[in-house]
N, CA, C and O atoms as a Tripos MOL2 file, in Angstrom:
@<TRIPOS>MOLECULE
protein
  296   295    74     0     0
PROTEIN
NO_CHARGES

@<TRIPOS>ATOM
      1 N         -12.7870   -6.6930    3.6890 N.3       1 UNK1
      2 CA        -11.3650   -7.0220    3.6810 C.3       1 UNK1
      3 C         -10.7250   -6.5410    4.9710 C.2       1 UNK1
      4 O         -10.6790   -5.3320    5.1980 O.2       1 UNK1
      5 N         -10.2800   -7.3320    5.7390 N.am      2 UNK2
      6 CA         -9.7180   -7.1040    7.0410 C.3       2 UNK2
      7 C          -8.0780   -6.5810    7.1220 C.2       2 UNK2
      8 O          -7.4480   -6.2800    8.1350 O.2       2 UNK2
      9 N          -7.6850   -6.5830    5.9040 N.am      3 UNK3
     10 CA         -6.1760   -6.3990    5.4020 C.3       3 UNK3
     11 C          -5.9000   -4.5480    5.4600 C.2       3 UNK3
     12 O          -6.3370   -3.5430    4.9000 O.2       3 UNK3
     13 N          -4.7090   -4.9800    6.7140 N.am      4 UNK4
     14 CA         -4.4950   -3.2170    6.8020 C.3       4 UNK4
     15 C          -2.9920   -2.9390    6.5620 C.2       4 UNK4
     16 O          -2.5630   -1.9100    7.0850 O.2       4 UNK4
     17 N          -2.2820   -3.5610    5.9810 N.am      5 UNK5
     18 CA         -0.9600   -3.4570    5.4110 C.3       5 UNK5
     19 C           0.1620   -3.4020    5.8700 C.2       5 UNK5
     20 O           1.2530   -3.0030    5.4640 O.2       5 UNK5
     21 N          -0.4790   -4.1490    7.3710 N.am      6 UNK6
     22 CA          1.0520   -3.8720    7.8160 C.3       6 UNK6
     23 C           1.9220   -5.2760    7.7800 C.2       6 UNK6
     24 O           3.0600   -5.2980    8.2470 O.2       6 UNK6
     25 N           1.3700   -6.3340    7.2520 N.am      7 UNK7
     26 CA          2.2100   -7.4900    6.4090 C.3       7 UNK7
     27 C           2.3890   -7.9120    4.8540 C.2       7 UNK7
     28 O           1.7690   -8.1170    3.8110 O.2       7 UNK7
     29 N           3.5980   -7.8950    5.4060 N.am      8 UNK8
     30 CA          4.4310   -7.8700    3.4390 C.3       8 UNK8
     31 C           3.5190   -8.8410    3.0420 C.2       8 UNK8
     32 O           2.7880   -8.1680    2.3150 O.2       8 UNK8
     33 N           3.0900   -9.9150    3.0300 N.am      9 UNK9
     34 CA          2.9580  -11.3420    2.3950 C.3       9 UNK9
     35 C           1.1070  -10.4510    1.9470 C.2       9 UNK9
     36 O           0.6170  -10.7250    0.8520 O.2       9 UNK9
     37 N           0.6700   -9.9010    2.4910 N.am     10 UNK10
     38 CA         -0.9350   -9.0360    2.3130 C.3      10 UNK10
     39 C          -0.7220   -8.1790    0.8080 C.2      10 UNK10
     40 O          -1.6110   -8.0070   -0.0260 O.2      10 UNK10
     41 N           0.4680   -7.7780    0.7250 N.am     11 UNK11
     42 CA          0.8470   -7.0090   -0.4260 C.3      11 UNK11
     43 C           1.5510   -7.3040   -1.5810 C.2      11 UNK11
     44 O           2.6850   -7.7440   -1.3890 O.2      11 UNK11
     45 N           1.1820   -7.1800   -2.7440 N.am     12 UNK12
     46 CA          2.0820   -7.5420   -4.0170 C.3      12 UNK12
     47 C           1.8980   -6.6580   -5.0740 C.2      12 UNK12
     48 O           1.0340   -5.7950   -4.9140 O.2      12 UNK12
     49 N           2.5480   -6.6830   -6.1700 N.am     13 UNK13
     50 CA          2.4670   -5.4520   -7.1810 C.3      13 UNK13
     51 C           1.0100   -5.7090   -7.9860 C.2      13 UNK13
     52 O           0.6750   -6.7920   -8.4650 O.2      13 UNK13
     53 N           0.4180   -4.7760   -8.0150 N.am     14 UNK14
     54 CA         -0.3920   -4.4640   -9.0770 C.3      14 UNK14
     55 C          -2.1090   -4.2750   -8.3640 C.2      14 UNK14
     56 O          -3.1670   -4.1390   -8.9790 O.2      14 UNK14
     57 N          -1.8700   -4.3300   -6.9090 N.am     15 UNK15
     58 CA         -2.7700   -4.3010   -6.0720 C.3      15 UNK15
     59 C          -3.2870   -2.9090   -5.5670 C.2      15 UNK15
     60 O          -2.3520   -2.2470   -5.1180 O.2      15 UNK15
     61 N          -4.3400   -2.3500   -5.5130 N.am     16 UNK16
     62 CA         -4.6740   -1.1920   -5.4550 C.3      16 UNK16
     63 C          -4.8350   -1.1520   -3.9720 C.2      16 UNK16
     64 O          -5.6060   -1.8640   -3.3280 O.2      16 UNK16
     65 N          -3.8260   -0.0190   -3.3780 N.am     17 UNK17
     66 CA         -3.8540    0.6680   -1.7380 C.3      17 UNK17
     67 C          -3.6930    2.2060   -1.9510 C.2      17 UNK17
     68 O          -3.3970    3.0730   -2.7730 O.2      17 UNK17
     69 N          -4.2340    1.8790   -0.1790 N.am     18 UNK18
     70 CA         -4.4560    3.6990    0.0730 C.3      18 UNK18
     71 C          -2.7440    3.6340    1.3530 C.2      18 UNK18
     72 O          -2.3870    2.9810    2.3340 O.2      18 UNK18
     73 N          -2.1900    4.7650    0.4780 N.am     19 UNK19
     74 CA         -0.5880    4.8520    1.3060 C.3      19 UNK19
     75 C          -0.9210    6.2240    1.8590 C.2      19 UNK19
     76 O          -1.7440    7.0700    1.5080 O.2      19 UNK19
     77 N           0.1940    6.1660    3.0710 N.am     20 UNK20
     78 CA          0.3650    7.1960    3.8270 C.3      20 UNK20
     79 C           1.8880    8.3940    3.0270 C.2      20 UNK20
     80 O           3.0130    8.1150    3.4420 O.2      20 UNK20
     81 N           1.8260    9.0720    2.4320 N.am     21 UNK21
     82 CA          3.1090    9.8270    2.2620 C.3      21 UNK21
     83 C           4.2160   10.5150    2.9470 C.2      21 UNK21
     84 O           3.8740   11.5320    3.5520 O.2      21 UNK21
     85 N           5.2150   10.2620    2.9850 N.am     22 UNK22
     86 CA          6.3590   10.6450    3.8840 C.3      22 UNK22
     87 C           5.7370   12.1910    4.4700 C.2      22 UNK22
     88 O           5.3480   12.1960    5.6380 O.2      22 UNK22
     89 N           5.6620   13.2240    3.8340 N.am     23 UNK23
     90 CA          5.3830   14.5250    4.1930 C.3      23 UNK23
     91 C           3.5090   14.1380    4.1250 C.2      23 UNK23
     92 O           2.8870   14.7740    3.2740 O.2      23 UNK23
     93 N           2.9370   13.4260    4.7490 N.am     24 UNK24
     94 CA          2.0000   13.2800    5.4250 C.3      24 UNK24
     95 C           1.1430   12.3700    6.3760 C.2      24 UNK24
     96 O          -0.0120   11.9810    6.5490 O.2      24 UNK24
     97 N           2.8020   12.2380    7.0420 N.am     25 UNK25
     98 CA          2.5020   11.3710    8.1310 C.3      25 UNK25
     99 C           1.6060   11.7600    9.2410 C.2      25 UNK25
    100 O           0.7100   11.0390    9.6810 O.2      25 UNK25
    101 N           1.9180   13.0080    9.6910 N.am     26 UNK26
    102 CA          1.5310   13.6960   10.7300 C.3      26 UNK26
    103 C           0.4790   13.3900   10.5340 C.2      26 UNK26
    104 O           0.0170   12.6710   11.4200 O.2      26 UNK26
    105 N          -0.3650   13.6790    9.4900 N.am     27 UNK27
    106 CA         -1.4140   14.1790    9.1490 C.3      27 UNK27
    107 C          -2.5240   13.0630    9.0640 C.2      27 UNK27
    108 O          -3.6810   13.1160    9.4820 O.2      27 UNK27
    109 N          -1.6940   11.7610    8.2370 N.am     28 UNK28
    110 CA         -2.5940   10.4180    8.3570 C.3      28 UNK28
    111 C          -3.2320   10.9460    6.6320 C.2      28 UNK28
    112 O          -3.8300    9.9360    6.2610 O.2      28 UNK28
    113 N          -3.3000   11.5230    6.0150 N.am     29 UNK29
    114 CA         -3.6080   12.0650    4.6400 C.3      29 UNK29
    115 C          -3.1900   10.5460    3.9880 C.2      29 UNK29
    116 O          -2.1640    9.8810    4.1280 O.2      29 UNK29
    117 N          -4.1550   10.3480    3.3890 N.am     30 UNK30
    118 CA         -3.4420    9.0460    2.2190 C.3      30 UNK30
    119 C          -4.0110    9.2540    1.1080 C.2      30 UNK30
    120 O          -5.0680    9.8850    1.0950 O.2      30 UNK30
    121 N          -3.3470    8.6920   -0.2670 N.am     31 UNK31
    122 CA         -3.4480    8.7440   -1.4630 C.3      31 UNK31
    123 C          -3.5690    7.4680   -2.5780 C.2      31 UNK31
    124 O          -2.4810    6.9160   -2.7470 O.2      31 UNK31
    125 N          -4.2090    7.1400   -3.0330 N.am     32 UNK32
    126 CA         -4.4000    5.7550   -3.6520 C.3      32 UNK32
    127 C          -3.5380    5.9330   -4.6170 C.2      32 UNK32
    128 O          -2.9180    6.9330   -4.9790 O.2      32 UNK32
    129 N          -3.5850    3.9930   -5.2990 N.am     33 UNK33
    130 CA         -2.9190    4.0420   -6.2480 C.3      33 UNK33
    131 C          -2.2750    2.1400   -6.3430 C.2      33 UNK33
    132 O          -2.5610    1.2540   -5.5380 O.2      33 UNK33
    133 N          -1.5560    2.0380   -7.3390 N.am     34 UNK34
    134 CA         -1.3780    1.0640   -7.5590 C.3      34 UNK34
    135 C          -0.2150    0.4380   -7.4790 C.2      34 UNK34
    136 O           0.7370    0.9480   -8.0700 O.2      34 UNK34
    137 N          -0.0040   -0.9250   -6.6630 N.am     35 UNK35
    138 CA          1.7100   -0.7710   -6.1850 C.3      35 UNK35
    139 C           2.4120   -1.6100   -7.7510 C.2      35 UNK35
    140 O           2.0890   -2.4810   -8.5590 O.2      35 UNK35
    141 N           3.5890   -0.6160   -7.4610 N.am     36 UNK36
    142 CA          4.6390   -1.2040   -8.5610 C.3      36 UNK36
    143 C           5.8190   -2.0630   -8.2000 C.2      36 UNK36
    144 O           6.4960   -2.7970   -8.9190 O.2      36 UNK36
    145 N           5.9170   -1.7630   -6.7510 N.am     37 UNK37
    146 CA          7.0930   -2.1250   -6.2050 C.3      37 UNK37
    147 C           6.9620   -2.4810   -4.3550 C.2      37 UNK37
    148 O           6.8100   -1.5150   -3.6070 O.2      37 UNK37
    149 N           7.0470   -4.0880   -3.6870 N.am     38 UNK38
    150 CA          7.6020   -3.4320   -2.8580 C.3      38 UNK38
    151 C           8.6130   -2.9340   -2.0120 C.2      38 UNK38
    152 O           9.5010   -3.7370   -1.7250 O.2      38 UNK38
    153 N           8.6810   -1.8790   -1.5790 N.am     39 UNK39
    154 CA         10.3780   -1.8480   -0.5810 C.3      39 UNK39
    155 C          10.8830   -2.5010    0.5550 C.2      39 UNK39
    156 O          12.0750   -2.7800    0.6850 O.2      39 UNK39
    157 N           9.6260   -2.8660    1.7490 N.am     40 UNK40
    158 CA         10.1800   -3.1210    2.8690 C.3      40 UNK40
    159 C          10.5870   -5.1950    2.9190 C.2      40 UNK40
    160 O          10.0640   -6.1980    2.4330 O.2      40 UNK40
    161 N          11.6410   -4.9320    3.6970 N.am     41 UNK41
    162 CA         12.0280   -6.3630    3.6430 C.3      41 UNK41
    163 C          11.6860   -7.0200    5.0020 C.2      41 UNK41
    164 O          11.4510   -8.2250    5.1000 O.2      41 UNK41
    165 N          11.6750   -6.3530    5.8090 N.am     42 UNK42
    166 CA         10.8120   -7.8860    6.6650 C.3      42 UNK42
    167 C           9.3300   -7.8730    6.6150 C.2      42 UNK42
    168 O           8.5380   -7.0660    6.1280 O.2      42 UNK42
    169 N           9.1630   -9.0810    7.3050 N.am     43 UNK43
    170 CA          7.5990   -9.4700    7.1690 C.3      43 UNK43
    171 C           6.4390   -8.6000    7.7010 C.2      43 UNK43
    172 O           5.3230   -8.5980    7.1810 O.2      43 UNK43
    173 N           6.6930   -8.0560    8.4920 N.am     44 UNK44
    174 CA          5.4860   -6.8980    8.9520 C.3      44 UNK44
    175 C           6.6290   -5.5520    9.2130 C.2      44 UNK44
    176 O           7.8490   -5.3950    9.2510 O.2      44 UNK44
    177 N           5.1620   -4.5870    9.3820 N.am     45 UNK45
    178 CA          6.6840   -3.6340   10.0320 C.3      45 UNK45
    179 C           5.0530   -2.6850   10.6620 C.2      45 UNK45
    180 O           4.0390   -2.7380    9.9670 O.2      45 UNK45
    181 N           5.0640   -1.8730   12.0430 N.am     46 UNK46
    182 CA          3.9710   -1.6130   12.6150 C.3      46 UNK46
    183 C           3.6030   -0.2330   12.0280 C.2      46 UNK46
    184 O           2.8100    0.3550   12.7640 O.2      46 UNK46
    185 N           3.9810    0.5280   10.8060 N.am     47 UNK47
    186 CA          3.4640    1.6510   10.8230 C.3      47 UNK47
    187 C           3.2580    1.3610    9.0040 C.2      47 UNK47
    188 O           3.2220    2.3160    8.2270 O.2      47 UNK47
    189 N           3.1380   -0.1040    8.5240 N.am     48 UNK48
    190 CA          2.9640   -0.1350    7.5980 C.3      48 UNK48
    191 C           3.5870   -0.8000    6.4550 C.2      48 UNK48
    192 O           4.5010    0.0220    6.3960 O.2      48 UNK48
    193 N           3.8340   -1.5420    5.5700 N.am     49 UNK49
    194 CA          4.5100   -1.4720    4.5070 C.3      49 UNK49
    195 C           4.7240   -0.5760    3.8670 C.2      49 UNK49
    196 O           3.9260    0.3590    3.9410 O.2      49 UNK49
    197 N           5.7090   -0.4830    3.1020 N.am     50 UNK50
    198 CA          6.3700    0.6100    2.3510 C.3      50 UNK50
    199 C           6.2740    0.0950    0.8260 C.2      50 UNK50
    200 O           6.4160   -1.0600    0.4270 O.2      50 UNK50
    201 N           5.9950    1.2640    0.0740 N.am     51 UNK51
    202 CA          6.0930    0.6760   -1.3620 C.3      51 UNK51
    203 C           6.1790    1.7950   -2.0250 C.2      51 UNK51
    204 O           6.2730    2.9010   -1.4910 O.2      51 UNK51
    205 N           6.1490    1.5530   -3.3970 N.am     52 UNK52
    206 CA          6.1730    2.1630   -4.8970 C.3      52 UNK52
    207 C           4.9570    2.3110   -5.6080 C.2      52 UNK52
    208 O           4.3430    1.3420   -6.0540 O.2      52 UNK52
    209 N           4.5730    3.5260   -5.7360 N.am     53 UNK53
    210 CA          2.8690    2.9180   -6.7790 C.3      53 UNK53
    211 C           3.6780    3.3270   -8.5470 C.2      53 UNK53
    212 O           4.7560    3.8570   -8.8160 O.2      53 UNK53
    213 N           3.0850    3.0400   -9.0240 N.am     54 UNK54
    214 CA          3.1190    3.1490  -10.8480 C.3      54 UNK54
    215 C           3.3600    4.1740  -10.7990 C.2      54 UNK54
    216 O           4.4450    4.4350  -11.3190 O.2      54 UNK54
    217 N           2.6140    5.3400  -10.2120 N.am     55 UNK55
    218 CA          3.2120    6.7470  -10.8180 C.3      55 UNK55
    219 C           4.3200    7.4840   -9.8510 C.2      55 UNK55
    220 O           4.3960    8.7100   -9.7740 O.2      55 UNK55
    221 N           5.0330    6.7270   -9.2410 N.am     56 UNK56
    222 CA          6.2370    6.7250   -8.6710 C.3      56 UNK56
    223 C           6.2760    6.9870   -7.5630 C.2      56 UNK56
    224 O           7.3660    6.8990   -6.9980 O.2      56 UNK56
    225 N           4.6840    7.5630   -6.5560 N.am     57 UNK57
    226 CA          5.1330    8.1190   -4.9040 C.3      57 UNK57
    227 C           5.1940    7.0340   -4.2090 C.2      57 UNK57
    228 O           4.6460    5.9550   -4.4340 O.2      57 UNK57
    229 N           6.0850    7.4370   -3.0910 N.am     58 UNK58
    230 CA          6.4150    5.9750   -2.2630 C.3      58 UNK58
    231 C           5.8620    6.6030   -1.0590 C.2      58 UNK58
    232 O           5.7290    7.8170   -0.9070 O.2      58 UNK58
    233 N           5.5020    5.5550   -0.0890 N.am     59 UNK59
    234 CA          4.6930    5.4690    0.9790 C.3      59 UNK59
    235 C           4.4270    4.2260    1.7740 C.2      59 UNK59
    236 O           4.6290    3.1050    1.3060 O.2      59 UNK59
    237 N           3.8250    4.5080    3.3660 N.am     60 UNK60
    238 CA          3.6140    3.4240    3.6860 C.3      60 UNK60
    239 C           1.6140    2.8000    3.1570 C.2      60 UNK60
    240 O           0.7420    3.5840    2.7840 O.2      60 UNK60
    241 N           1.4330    1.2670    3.3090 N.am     61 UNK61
    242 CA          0.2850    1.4130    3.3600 C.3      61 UNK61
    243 C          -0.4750    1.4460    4.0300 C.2      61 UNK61
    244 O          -0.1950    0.6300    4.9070 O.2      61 UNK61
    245 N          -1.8090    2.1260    4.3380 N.am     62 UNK62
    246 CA         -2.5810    2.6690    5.2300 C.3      62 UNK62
    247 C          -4.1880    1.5340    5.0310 C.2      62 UNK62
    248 O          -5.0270    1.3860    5.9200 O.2      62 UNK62
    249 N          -4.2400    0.8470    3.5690 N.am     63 UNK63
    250 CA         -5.2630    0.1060    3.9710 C.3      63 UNK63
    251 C          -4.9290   -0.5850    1.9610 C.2      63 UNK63
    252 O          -4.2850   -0.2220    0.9760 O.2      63 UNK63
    253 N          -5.5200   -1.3000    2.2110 N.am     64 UNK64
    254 CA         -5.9110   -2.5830    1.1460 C.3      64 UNK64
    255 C          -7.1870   -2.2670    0.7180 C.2      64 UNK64
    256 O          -8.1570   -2.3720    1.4680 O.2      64 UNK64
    257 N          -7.2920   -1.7530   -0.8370 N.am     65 UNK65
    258 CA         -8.4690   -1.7050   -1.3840 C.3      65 UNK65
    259 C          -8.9870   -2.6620   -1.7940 C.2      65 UNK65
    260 O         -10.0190   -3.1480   -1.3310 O.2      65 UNK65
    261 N          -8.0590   -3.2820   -3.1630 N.am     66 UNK66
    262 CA         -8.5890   -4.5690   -3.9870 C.3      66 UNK66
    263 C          -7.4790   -4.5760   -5.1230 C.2      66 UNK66
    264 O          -6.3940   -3.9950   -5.1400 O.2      66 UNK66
    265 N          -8.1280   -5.4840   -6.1570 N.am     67 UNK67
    266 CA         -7.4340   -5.6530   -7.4910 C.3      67 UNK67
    267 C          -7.5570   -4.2060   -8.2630 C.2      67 UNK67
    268 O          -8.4190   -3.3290   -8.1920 O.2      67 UNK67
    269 N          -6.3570   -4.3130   -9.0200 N.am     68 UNK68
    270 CA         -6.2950   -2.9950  -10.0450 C.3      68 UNK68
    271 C          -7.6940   -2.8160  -10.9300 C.2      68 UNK68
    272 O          -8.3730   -1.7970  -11.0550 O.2      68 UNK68
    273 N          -7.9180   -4.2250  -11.5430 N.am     69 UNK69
    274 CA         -9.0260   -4.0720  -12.5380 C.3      69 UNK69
    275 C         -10.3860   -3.9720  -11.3100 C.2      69 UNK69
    276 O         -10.3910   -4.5640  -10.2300 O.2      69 UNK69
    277 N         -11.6980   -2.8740  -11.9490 N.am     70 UNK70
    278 CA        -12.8650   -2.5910  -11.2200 C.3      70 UNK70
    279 C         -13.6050   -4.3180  -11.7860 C.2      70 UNK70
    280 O         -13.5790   -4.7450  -12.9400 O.2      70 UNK70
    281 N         -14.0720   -4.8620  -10.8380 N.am     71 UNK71
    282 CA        -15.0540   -6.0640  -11.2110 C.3      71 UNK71
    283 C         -13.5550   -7.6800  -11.2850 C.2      71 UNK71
    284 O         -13.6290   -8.8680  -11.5970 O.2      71 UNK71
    285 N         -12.7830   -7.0660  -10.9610 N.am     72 UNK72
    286 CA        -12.2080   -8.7620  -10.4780 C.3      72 UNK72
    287 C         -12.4070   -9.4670   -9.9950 C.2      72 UNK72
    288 O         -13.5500   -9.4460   -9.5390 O.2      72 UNK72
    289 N         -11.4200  -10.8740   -9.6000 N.am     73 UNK73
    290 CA        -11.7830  -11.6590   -8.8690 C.3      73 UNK73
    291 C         -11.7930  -11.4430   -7.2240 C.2      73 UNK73
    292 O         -11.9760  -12.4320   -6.5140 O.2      73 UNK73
    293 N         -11.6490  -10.5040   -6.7950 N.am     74 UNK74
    294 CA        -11.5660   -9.4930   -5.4550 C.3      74 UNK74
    295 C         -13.1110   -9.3850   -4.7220 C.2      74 UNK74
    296 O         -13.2700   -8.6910   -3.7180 O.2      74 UNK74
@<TRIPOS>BOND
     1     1     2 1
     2     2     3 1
     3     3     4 2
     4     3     5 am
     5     5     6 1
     6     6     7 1
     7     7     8 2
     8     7     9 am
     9     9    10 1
    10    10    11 1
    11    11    12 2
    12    11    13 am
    13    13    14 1
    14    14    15 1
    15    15    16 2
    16    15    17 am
    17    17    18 1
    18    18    19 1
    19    19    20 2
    20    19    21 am
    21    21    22 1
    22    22    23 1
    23    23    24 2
    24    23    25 am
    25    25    26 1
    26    26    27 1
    27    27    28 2
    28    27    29 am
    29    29    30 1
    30    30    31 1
    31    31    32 2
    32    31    33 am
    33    33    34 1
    34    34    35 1
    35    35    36 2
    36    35    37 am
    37    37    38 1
    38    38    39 1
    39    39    40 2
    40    39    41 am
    41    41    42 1
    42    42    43 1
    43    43    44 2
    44    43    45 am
    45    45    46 1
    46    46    47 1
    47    47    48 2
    48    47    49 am
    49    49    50 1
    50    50    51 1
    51    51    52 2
    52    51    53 am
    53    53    54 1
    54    54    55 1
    55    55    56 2
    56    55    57 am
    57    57    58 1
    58    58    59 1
    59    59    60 2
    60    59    61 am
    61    61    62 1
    62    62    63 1
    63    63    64 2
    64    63    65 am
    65    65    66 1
    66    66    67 1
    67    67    68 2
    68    67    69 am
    69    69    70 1
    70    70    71 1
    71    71    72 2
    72    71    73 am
    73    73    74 1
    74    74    75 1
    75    75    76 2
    76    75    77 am
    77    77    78 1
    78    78    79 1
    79    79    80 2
    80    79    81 am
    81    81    82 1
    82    82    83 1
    83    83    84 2
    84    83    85 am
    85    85    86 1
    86    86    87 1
    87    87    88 2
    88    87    89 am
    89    89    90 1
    90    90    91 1
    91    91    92 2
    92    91    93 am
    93    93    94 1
    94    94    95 1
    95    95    96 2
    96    95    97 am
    97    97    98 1
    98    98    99 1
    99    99   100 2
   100    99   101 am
   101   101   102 1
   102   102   103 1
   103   103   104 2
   104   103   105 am
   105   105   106 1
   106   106   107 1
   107   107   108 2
   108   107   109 am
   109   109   110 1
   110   110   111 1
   111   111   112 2
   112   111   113 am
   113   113   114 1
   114   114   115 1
   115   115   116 2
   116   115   117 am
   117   117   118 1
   118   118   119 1
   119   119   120 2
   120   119   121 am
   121   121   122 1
   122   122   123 1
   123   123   124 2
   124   123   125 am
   125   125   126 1
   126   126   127 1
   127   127   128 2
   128   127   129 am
   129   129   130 1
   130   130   131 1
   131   131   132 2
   132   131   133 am
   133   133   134 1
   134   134   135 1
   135   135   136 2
   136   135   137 am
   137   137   138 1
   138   138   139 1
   139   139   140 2
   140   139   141 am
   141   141   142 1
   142   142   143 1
   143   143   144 2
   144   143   145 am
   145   145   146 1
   146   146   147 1
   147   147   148 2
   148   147   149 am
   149   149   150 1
   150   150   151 1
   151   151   152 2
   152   151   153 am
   153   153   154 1
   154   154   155 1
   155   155   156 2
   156   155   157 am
   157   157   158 1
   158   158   159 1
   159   159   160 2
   160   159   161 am
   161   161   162 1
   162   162   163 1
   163   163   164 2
   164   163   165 am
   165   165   166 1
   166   166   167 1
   167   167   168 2
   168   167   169 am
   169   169   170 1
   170   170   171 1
   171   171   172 2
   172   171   173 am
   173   173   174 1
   174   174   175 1
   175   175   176 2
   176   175   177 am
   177   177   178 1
   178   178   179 1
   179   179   180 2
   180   179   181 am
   181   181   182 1
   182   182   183 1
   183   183   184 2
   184   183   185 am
   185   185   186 1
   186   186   187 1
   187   187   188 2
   188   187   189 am
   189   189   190 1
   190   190   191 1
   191   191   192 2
   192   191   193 am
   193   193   194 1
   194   194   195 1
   195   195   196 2
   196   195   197 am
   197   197   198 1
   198   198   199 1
   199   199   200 2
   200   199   201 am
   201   201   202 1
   202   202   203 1
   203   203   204 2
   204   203   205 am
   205   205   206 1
   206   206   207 1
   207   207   208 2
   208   207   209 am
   209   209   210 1
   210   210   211 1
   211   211   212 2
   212   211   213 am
   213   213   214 1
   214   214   215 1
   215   215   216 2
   216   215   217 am
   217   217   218 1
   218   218   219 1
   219   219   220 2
   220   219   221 am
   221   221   222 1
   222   222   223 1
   223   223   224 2
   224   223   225 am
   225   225   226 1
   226   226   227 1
   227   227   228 2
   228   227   229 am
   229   229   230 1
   230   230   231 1
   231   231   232 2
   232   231   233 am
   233   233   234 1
   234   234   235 1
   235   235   236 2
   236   235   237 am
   237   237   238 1
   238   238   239 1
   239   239   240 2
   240   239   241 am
   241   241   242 1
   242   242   243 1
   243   243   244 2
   244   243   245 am
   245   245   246 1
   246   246   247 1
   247   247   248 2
   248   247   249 am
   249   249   250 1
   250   250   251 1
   251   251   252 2
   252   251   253 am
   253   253   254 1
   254   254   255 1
   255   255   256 2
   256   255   257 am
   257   257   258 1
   258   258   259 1
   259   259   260 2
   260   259   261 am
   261   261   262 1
   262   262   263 1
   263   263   264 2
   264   263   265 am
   265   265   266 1
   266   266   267 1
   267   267   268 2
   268   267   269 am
   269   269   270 1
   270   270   271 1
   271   271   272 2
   272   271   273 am
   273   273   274 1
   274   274   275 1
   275   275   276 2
   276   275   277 am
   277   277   278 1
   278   278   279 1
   279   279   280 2
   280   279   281 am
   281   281   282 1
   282   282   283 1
   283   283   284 2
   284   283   285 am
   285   285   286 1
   286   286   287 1
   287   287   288 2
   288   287   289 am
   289   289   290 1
   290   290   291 1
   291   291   292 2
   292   291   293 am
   293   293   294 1
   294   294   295 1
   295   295   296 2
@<TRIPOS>SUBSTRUCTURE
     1 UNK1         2 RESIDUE 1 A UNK
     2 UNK2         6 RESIDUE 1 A UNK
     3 UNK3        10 RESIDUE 1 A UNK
     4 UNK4        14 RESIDUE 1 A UNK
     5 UNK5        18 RESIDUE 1 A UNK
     6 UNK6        22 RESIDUE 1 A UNK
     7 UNK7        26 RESIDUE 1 A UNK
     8 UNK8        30 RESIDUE 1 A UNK
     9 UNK9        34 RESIDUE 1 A UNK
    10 UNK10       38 RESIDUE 1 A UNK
    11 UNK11       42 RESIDUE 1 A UNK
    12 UNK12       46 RESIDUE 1 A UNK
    13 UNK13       50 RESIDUE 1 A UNK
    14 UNK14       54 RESIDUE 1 A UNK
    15 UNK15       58 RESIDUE 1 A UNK
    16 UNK16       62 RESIDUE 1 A UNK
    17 UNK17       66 RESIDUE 1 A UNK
    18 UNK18       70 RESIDUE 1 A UNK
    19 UNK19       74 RESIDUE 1 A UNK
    20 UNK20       78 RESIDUE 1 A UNK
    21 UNK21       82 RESIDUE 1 A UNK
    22 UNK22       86 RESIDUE 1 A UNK
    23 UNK23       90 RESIDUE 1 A UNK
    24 UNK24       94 RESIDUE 1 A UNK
    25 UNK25       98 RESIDUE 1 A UNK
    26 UNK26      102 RESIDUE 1 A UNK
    27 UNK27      106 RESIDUE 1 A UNK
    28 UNK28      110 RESIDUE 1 A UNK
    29 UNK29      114 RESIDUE 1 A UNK
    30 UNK30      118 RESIDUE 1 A UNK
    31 UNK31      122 RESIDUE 1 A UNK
    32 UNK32      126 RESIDUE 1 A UNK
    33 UNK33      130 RESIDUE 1 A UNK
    34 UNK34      134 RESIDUE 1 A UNK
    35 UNK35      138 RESIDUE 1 A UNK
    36 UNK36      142 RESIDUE 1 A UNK
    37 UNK37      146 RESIDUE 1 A UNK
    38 UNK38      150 RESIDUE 1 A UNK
    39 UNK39      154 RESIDUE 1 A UNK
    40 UNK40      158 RESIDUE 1 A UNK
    41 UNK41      162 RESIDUE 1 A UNK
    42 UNK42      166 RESIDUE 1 A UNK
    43 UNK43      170 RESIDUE 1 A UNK
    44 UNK44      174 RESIDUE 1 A UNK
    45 UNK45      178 RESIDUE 1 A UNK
    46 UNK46      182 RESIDUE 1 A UNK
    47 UNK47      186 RESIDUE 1 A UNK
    48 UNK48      190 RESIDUE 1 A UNK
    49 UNK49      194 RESIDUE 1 A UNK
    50 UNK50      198 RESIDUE 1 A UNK
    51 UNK51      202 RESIDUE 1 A UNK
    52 UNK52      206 RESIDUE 1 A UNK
    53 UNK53      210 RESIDUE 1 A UNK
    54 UNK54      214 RESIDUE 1 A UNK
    55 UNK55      218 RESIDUE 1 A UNK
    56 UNK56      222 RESIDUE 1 A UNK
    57 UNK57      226 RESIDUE 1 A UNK
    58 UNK58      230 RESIDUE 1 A UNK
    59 UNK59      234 RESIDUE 1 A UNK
    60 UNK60      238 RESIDUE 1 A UNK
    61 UNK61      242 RESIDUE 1 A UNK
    62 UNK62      246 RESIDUE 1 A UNK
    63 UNK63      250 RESIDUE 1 A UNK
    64 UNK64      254 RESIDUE 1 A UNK
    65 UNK65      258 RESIDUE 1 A UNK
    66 UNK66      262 RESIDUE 1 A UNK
    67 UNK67      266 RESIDUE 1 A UNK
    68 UNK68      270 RESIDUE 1 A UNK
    69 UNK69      274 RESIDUE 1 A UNK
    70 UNK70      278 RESIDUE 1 A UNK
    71 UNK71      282 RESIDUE 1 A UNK
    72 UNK72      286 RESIDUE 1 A UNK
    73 UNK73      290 RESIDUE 1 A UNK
    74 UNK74      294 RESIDUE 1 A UNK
């Protein structure tokens, strides 16, 4: 998967990414999870999309895993 998140149209809810967290930018630290929401409104943005996962941390995304379910159509 060549998809590294920094275009909205690459991202939609229920899609499993690895985000960067506000208090770990510096650091490049990312945390998976599943998006619920996304925030940013234009079409790309260079340090990432921004979103919502299910269990509420927001972040940019740092890379595109796959589908939520293990063994999808992914």
């Amino acid at each position: 998967m060549g998809m590294t998140g920094r275009r909205r149209d690459e991202i939609q809810t229920g899609l499993r990414v690895a985000i960067v967290l506000k208090q770990d930018q510096r650091t490049g630290r990312t945390v998976e999870g599943v998006v619920k929401e996304v925030l940013t409104r234009s079409a790309t943005h260079p340090h990432g999309i921004k979103v919502r996962l299910n269990d509420g941390r927001v972040g940019r995304v740092a890379r595109v895993i796959g589908d939520e379910e293990p063994g999808g159509n992914g």
